[in-house]
N, C-alpha and C positions, 0 to 999 in steps of 0.2 A: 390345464393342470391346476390341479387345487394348492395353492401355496398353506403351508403350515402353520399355525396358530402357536404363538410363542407366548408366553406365562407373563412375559417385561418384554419392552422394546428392544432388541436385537443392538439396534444403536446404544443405548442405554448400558446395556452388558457391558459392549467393548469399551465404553468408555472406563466404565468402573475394572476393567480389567486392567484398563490400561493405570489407570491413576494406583489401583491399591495393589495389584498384583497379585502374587498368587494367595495371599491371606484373602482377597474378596468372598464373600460366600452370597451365589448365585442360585438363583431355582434352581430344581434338578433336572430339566430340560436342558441347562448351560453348562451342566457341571463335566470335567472333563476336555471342553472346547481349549486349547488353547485361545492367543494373542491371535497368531495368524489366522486359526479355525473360521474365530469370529469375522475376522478380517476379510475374508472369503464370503462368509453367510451375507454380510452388511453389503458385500461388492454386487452382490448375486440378487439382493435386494430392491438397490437402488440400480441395478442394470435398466429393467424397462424405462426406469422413469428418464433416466441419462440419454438412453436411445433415444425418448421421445422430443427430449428437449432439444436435441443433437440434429433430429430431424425437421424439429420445427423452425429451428433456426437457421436449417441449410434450405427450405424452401421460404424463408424470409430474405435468402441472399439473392437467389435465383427470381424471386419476384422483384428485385431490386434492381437487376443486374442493368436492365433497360434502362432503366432513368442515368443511372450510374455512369453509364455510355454516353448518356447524350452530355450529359453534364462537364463531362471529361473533354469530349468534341467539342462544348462550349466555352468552356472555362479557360483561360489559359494560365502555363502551366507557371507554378510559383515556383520560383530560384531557391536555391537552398543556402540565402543570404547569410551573416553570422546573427544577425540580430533576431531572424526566423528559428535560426539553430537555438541560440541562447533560449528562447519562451518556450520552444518544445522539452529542451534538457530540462528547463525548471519544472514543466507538467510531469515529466518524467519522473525528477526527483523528488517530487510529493509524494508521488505513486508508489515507486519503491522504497525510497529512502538511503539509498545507495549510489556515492557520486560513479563508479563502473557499469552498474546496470544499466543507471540511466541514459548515460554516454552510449552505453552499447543500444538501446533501444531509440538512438536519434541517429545513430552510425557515425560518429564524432568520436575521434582519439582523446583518451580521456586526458593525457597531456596540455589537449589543447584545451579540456574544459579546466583545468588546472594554471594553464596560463591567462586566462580568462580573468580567474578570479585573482590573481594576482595584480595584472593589468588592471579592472575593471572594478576596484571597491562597492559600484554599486550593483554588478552583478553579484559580487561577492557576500554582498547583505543578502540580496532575495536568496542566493543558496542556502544561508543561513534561515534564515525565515520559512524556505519548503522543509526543509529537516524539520526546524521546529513543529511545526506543523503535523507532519507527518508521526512523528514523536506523541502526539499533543492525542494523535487518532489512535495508537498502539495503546496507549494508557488509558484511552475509555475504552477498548476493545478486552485489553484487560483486563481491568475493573468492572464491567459487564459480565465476562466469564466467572470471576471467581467471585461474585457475587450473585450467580444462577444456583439454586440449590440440585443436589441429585436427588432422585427418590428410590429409594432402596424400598422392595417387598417387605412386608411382613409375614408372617408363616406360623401358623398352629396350629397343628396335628395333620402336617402334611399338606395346607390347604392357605395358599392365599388370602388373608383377612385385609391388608390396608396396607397400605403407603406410610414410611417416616424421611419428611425431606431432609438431607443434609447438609449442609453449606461448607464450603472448604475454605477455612479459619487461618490457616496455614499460608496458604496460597497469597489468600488476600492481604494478610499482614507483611509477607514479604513482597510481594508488589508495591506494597506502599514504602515499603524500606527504599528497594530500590529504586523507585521514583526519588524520593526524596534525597537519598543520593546523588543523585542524576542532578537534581538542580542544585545543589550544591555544590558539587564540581561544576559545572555550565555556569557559577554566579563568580565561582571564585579564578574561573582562568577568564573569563569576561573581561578585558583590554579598558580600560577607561578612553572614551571619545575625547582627544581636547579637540578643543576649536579650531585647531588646525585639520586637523584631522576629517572634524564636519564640514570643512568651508572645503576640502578637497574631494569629498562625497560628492558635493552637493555640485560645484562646479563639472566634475567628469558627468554628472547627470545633466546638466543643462547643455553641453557642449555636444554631448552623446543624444539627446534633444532634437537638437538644432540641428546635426549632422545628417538626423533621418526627415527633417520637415522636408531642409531644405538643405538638398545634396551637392547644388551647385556655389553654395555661398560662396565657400574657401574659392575656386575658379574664378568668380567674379570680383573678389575683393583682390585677385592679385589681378585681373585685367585693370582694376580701376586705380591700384597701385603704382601698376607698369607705364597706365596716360599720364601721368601726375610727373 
């Protein structure tokens, strides 16, 4: 089946559809399509490529699956310690940026990732720290978009002559607003550290430490308490 030759890229349309609405003016091969229309054409598009990828990847797992097995029969299996839980929720909540999601994607009551950081000041920094982070990737993600130009057609006498790119000025300005926002609230409910405050980070980190080198210390120190 011969697929159709469109005047602008099909993706291209809908985005501009979606941004400027119904004032957009589109070649006349577009004109008419709704939101959805497009929505369909783009789906119907990138369908083979989706399948392909879908399939490539489901016989990437199936060639995998052998090793997968023995490694499983080899390996034995890890506990689902708190401190194994804690490093996962943090990978998690880089990822999304959502102390619920991430919880849900390690299977941990968010409660308890709550009580964590209560307890835990220095877990409670790195939660802070994957936010930021994550924060830090949404804002060049941003900033990348709305500093991609779109190319809109040009048209004389019915006929395609060239491309005019145009940048969305709009976009980018308020992106930087709200950034800048953003750190200015984040600067100004920002807690001042005193020295008590660091010397009690810094101790639940060593003792939190110490607790995972060596698990039998406290055991030992009351046996050599209890000869004495």
């Amino acid at each position: 089946m011969t697929q159709k030759t469109w005047s602008m890229d099909p993706h291209d349309a809908l985005h501009q559809k979606r941004m400027y609405g119904p004032d957009v003016v589109l070649p006349p091969d577009f004109r008419g399509l709704s939101v959805e229309d497009l929505e369909k054409l783009v789906a119907e598009i990138d369908r083979p490529r989706i399948e392909a990828e879908a399939a490539a990847a489901s016989a990437r797992r199936i060639a995998a699956a052998p090793l997968a097995l023995v490694r499983a029969l080899q390996l034995p299996l890890k506990r689902r310690t708190p401190s194994r839980l804690r490093v996962a929720f943090l990978r998690q909540l880089e990822r999304w940026g959502s102390i619920s999601q991430a919880a849900a994607a390690v299977d941990v009551d968010r409660r308890t990732i709550l009580r964590w950081r209560r307890r835990r000041p220095e877990f409670d920094a790195r939660c802070e720290e994957a936010l930021a982070r994550r924060g830090q990737i949404l804002e060049d993600d941003g900033m990348a978009r709305a500093r991609r130009p779109t190319k809109r057609p040009f048209f004389y006498g019915g006929k395609q002559v060239g491309e005019v790119e145009r940048y969305n000025d709009q976009l980018l300005l308020r992106l930087i607003g709200q950034f800048e926002q953003r750190r200015r609230h984040v600067a100004a409910a920002a807690p001042a550290l005193t020295p008590e405050a660091i010397a009690t980070i810094v101790r639940a980190a060593v003792e939190s430490t110490i607790r995972q080198v060596s698990p039998n210390t406290g055991q030992a120190e009351s046996q050599a308490n209890a000869g004495k």
